[in-house]
C-alpha positions as CSV (number, residue, x, y, z in Angstrom):
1,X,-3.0,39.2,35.1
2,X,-2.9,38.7,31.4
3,X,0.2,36.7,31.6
4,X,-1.4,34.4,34.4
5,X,-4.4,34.2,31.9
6,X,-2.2,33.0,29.1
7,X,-0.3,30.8,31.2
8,X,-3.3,29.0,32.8
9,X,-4.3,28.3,29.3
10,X,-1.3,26.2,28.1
11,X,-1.8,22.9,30.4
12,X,-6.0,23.3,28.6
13,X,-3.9,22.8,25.7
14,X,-2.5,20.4,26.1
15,X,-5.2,18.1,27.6
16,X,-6.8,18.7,24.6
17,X,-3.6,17.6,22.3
18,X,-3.8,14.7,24.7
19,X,-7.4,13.9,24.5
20,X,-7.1,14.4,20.2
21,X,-4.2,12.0,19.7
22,X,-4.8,9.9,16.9
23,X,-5.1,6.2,16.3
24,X,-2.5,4.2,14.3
25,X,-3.3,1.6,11.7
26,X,-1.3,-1.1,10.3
27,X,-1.8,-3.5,7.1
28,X,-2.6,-6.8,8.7
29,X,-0.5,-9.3,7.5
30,X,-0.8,-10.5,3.8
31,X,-2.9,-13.9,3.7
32,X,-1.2,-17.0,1.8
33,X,-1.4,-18.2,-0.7
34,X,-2.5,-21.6,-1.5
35,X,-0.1,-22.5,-4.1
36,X,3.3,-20.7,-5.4
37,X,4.0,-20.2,-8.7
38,X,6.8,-21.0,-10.9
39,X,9.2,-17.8,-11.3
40,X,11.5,-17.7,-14.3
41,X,14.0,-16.2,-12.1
42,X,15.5,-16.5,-8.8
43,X,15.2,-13.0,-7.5
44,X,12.6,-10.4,-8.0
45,X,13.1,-6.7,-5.8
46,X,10.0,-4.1,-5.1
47,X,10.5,-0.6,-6.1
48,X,8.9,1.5,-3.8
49,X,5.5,2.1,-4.6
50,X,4.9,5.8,-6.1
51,X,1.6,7.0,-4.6
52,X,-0.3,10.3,-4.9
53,X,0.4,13.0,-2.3
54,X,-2.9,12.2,-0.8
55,X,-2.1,8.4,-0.4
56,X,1.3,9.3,1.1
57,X,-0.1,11.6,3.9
58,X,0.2,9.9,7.3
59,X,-3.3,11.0,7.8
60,X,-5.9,8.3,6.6
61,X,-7.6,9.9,3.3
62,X,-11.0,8.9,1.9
63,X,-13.2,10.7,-0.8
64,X,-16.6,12.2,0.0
65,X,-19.5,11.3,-1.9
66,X,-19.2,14.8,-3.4
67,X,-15.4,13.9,-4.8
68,X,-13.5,16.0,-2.1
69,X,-10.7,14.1,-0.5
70,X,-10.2,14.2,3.3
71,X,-7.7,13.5,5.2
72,X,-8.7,12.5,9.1
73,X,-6.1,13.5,11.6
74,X,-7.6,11.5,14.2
75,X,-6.4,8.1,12.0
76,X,-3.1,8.0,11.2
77,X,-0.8,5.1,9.3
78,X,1.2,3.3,11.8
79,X,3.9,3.4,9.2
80,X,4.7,6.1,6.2
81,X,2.2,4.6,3.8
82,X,4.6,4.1,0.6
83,X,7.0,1.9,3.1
84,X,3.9,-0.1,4.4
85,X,2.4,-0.8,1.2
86,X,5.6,-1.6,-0.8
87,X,6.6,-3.9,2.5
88,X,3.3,-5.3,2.2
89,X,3.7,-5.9,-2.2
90,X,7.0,-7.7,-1.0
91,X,5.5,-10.0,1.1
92,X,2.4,-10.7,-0.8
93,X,4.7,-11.5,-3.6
94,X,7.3,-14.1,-1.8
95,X,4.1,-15.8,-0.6
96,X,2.8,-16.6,-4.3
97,X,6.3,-17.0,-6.3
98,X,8.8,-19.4,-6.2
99,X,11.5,-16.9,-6.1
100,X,13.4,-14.6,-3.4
101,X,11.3,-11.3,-3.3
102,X,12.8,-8.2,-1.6
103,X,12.2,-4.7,-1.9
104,X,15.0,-2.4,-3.4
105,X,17.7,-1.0,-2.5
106,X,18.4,-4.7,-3.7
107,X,20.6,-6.0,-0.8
108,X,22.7,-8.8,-3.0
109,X,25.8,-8.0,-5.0
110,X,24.0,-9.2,-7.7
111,X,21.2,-8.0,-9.6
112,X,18.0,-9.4,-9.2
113,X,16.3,-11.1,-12.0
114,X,13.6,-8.9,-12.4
115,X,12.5,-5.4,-11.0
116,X,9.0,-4.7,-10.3
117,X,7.6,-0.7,-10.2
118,X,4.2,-0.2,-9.6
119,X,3.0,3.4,-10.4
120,X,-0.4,4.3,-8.5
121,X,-3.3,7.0,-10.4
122,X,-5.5,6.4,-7.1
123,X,-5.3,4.3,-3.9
124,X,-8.4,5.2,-1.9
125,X,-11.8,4.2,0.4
126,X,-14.8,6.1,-0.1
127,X,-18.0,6.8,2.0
128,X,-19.5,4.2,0.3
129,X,-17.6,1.4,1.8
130,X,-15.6,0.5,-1.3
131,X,-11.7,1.3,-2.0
132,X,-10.4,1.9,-5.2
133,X,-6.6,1.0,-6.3
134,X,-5.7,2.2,-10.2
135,X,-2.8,2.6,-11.5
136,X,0.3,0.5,-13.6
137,X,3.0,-2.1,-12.6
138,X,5.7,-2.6,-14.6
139,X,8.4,-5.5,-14.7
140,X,11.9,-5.0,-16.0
141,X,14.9,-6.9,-16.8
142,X,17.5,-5.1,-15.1
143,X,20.0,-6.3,-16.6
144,X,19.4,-5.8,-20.1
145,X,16.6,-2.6,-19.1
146,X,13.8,-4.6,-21.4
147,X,10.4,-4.8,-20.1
148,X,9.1,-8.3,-19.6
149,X,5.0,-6.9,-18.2
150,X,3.3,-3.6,-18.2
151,X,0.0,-4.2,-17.2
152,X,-2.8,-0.9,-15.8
153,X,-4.6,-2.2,-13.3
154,X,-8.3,-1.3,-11.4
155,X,-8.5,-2.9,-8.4
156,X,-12.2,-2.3,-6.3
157,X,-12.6,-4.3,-3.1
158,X,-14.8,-3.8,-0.4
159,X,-14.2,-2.4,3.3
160,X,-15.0,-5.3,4.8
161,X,-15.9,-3.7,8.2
162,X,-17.0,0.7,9.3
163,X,-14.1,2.2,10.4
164,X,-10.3,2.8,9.7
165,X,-9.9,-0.9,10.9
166,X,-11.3,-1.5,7.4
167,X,-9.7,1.1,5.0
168,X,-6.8,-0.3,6.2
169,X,-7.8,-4.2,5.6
170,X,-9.2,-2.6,2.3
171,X,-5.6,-1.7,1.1
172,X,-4.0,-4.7,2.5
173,X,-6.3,-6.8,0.0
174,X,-5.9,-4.2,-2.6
175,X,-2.0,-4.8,-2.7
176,X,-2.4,-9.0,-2.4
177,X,-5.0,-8.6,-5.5
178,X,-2.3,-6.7,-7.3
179,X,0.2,-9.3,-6.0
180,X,-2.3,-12.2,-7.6
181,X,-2.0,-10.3,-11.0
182,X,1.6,-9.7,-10.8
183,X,2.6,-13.1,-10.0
184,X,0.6,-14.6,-12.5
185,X,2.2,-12.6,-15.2
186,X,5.8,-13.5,-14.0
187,X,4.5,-17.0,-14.1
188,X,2.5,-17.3,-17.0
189,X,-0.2,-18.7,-15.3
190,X,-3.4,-17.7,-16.2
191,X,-4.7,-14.4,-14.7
192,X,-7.1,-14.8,-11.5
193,X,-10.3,-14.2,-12.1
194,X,-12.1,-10.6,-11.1
């Protein structure tokens, strides 16, 4: 009887797995934009993005109003979160430069012109309907190994709709924001505004 008892239990289970499966999110695709800068240099590769174990959980994260991070295991990245954002940088970037952007490994037998790393202190939405990106890029000469920008950056943007839908369109503009600043510096172009 017990075994029948433990057996009937299994397929309740796994309805329930079933019925719990979580959503996936993507980044919607980067917006243009309106002009490309100047690049001093042909080729640029994307490191991939360093994010904190929080940020790199598959599981959506966002911080409480009390400062306790959460993790939602019915939300869920459509893709691991350092590959999406770092895709996402790459594209952002190609759409407001004048050069070849591509993320690393670098696929050309030669090196590219310059190397960008971006190094993030805290990528996340809050309660409050707000998302907070901090952290520091860096761009490199890899050839000779100087540094040609180191820059921190604080990026806030708003969610701009409730929901996972909207952490995830948060982070998208985040990343283009970032891309805005990076570009700029590459450029020389002034710095967009705040």
């Amino acid at each position: 009887m017990r075994k029948f008892m433990k057996l009937a239990g299994v397929p309740l289970l796994a309805l329930v797995a079933a019925c719990s499966s979580p959503e996936y999110y993507l980044l919607p695709p980067p917006t243009e934009a309106p002009t490309k800068l100047a690049s001093p240099v042909r080729t640029i590769s994307v490191s991939e993005i360093s994010l904190p174990s929080y940020a790199e959980a598959i599981e959506m994260a966002v911080v409480t109003d009390q400062g306790a991070v959460e993790l939602d295991s019915s939300a869920s990245w459509a893709d691991t979160p350092r590959r999406g954002l770092t895709r996402h940088l790459v594209a952002a970037l190609g759409t407001r430069l004048t050069a070849q952007v591509g993320a690393e490994p670098w696929p050309g037998l030669d090196r590219p012109g310059l190397q960008v790393s971006v190094l993030t202190d805290r990528l996340i939405g809050n309660e409050s309907g707000s998302l907070e990106f901090s952290g520091q890029y860096i761009v490199t000469d890899p050839e000779s190994g100087r540094i040609f920008a180191s820059e921190r950056f604080d990026i806030r943007t708003a969610v701009p709709v409730s929901g996972f839908e909207g952490i995830a369109a948060a982070h998208a503009r985040a990343v283009e924001l970032l891309a805005d600043d990076i570009a700029a510096r590459i450029s020389g172009s002034p710095r967009p505004a705040a």
